[in-house]
N, C-alpha and C positions, 0 to 999 in steps of 0.2 A: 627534746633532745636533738633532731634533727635541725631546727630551727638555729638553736647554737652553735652545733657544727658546721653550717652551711656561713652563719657571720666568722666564725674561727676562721675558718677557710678562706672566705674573703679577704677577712680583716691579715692573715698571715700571707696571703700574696703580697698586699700592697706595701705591706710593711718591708719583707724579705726584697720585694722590687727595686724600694725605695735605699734600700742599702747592698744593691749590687749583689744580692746572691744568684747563683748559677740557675738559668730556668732551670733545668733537669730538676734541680736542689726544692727546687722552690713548689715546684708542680708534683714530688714527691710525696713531699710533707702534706702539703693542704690535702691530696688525694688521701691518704693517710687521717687526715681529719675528718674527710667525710664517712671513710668507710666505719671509722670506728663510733661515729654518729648516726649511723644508716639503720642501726637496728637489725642488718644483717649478723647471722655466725661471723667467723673464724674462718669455715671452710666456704661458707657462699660469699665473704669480700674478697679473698682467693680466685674464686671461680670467674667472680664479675672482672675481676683485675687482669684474671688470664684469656678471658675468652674478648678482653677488648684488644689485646695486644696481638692477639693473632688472626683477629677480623682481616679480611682479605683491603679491606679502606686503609686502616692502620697502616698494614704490611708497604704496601705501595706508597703512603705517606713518607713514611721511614727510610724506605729504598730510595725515594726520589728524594731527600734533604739529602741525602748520603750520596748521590749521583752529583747533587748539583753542587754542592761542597768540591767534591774530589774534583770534577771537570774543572770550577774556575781555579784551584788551585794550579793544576796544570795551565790555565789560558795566561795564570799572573806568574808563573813561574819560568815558563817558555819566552816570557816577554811577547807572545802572539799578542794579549789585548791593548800592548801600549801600539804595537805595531798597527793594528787592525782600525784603531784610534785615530793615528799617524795618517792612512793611507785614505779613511772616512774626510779625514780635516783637508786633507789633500784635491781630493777629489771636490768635496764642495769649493775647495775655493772663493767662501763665502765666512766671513768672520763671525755672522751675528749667528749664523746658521751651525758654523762648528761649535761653537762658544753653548747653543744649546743641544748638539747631538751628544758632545766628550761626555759630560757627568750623565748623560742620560745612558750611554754604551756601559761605562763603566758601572752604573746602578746595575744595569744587568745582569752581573757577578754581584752573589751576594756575599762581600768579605768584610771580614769583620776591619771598619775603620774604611771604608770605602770611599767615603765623603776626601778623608786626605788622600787617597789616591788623585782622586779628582780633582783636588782642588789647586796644586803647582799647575795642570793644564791649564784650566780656568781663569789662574793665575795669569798666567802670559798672553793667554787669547783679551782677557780684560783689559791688559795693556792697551793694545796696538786699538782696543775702541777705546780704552780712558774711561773707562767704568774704575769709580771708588769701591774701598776694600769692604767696604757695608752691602754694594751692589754685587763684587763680583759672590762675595760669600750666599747671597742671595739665590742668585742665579745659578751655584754652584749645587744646594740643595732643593730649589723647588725643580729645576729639571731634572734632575738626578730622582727626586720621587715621584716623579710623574708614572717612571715603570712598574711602578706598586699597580698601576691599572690596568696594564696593558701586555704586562709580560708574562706569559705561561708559566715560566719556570721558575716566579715568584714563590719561596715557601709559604711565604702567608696566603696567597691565594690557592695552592694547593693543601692546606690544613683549611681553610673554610668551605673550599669543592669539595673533599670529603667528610668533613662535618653537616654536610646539608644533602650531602650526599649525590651529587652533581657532577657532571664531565668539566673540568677545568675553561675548555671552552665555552662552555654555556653563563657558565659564572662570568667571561668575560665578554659576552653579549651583551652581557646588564653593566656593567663597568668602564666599560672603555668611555663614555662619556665622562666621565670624570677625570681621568686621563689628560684627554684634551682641553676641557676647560680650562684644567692646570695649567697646563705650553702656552696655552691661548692669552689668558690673562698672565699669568709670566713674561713674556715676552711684551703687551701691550704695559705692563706697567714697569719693566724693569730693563727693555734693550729700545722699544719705539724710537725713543725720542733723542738715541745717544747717539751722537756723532757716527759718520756714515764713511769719512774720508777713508780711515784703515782697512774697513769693511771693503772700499772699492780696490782699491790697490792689489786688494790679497785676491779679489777674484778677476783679475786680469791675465790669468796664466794661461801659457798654451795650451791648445786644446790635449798635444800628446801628453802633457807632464799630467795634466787631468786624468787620464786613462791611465796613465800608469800606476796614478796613483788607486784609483778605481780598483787596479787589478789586487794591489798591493791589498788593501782591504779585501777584497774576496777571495784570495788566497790564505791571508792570517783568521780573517773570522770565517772561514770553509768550516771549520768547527764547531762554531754555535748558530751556523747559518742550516748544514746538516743536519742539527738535531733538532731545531726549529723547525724544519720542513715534515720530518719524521714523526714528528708529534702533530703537527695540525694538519699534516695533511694524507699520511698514512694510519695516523689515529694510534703511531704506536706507545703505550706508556711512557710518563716521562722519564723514569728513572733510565729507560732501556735506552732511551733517544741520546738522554745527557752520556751514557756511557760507549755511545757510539762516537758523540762527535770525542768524547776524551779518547779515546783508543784513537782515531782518525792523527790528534791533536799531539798522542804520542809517534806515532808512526813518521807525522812531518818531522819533529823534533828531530827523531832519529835519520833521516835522509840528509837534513839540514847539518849535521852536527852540533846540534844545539843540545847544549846539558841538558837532561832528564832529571827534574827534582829526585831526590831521595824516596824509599819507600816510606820512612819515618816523618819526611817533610810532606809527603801526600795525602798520610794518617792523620799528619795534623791539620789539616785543612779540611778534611771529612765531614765536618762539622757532627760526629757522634756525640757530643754534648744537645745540643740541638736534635737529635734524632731520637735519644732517649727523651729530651723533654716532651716533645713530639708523643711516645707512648704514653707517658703520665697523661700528656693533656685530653690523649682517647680515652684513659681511666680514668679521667673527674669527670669528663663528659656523661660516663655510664652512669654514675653515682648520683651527676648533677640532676638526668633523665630519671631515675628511678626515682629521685626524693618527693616526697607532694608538697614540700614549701614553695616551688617555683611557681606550682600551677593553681596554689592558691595564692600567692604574690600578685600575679599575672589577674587572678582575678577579682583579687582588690582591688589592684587599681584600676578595672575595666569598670570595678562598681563607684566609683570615685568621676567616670566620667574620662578617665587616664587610658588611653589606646594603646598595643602595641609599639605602633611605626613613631609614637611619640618616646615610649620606653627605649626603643631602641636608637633612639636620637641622643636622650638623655647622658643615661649610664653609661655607656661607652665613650661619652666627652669627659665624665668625672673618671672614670676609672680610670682611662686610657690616659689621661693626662698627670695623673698619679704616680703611674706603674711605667711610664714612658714606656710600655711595649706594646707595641700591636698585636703579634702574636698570644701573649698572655692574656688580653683584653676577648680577641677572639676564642681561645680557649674556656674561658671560663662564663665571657657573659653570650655567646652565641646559642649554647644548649638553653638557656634562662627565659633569652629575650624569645624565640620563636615558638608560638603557641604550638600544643603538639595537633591541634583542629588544621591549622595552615597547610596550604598544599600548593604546588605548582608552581605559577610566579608569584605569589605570595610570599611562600618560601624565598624566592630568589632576591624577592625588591627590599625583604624584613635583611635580607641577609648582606645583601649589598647597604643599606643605612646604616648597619652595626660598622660593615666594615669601612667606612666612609666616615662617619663619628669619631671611629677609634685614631683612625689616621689621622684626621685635625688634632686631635686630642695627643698622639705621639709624634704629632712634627711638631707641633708648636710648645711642648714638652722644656722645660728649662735641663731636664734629665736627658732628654734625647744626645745619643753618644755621637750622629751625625752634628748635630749645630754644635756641640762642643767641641767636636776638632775642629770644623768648621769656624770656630768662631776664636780659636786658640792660633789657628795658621794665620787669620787674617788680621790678629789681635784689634778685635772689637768687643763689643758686650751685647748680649742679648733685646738690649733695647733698642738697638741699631736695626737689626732684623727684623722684628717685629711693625717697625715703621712702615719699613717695606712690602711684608709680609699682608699684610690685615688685608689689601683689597682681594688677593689674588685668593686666601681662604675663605673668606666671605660668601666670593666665587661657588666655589667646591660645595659652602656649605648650603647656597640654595639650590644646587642641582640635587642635593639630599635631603632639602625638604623637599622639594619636587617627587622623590621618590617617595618620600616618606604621604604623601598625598595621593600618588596611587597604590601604595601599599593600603590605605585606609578603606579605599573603593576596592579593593581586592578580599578582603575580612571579612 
């Protein structure tokens, strides 16, 4: 019975993924599948169900989706992040250089459709270098996911920090190489070689127009610059930090005379769809940990000659590339793939492969909701990107066998 419910449950993710139902919706159901295959009562799937959601991990999971939501909604609603954008592109005075900060600032809000936010910028900066609509769309989403490595208040990277149960920072100890690889080959394969003339022109500005510009930006991002500081370096929780620079964020609003979204336009930006999925995803975890299909899975294929750091290379490129979500990917195959033996950076290098897997696996996604606007604003087709695309994942993907080879010596 367990063994059923545990393929049910997979097999109804992917499916529900694959036709756009609501994670919440979708992390419900399958949770619901496991509990009623677990062999547990009535009142002890209850119990497991309630005692995950109020776990003090959870609690602050939830908090901080819900922080980080509500703040960028205020940062796109004030017009501060086009501004902040504005006064960054200003200051470099450097084309090839804004052309990869704009989509990577705006990655940093995670709003839903983000990519077109980005991509009119993207747009104009590609101009004045004469990058084609294949190029700029390119460049438009591999720097824009770069921040999946590197930025704190990633919710995918704070739902695997606490899944593994880790300080957000230390998770990104182990990641930020991938990060860079990303920028690195991006830019060597996709800006090196383009024309250089518009690029000089734009960065022949005064030095005062630079500074002002400078200023412009640290005054409009004072608010995700605040709570970036607050978090890494006074160690205060994220959701407290995001709710400071938004209070900060309102505050200028209101000095400025700048409209204050609504409270109803605030709520909707919350991202409480996402928060509640968030809880489901702590409740399959509990279910997926308690089941012994996993840890005799795990040890089949050990007797098969099949390793971990290799499982966790695998399944997370088929899933992931399925269910086009990363977060889903890390919900469901992260309690699976990490033996419950593993400790320390073991944990950390198995955990950083999954989530490095899942990501080639949800960029290069035909489902993925980035390259479809992405690829609707620049009106191209997927085989265009792809062209492009192969060396700079490639990339990505031997710094994860790399891991995946001291994950093996760590076991």
């Amino acid at each position: 019975m367990p063994v059923v419910g545990v393929v049910a449950a997979i097999a109804l993710i992917i499916v529900l993924s694959i036709k756009k139902v609501a994670l919440s919706k979708v992390m419900f159901l399958s949770t619901l599948v496991m509990a009623l295959s677990s062999g547990l009562s009535f009142t002890q799937s209850v119990t497991t169900i309630w005692n995950a959601f109020i776990s003090p991990s959870t609690i602050n999971l939830v908090l901080s989706v819900i922080a980080i939501g509500l703040f960028s909604t205020i940062m796109n609603e004030t017009g501060y992040l086009d501004k902040m954008v504005q006064g960054l592109h200003g200051f470099l005075g450097n084309l090839k250089a804004s052309i990869m900060v704009v989509p990577a600032l705006i990655g940093s809000m995670p709003v839903l459709g983000g990519a077109a936010v980005s991509a009119p910028l993207v747009d104009k900066l590609g101009e004045e270098l004469h990058l084609t609509p294949d190029k700029k769309a390119a460049v438009n989403l591999v720097f824009r996911h770069g921040m999946f490595f590197i930025f704190p208040f990633s919710p995918n990277l704070i739902l695997l920090a606490n899944m593994i149960g880790v300080q957000v920072n230390t998770l990104l100890s182990r990641l930020w190489p991938f990060g860079i690889v990303l920028w690195l080959t991006g830019y060597m394969f996709l800006l090196r070689k383009e024309s250089s003339l518009g690029n000089q022109i734009s960065s022949e500005q005064p030095g005062t127009l630079r500074g002002e510009s400078f200023l412009v930006f640290l005054k409009y991002g004072s608010p995700l610059l605040v709570a970036l500081g607050l978090s890494l370096f006074l160690d205060l929780p994220l959701w407290a930090a995001m709710l400071t620079g938004l209070v900060l964020g309102i505050v200028m609003a209101h000095f400025e005379k700048v409209d204050i979204p609504s409270l109803t336009t605030i709520l909707r930006g919350a991202n409480l769809s996402q928060a509640v999925a968030m809880l489901w995803i702590m409740a399959f975890k509990e279910f997926v940990t308690m089941s012994p299909v996993f840890p005799t899975l795990v040890e089949h294929a050990n007797s098969l000659g099949i390793s971990p750091p290799i499982l966790a290379v695998v399944l997370p490129l088929l899933f992931g590339y399925v269910s086009a979500s990363l977060t889903t990917t890390l919900g469901v195959l992260v309690p699976i793939l990490i033996p419950a033996e593993a400790h320390g950076s073991a944990v950390l290098y198995l955990a950083c492969i999954i989530y490095a897997a899942g990501f080639l696996a949800y960029f290069a996604s035909p489902l993925h909701l980035c390259q479809v606007l992405t690829c609707e604003y620049y009106k191209i087709d997927f085989s265009q990107l792809y062209k492009l695309y192969w060396p700079i994942l490639l990339a990505v993907g031997i710094v994860m066998l790399a891991y995946a080879g001291i994950a093996a010596t760590l076991l």
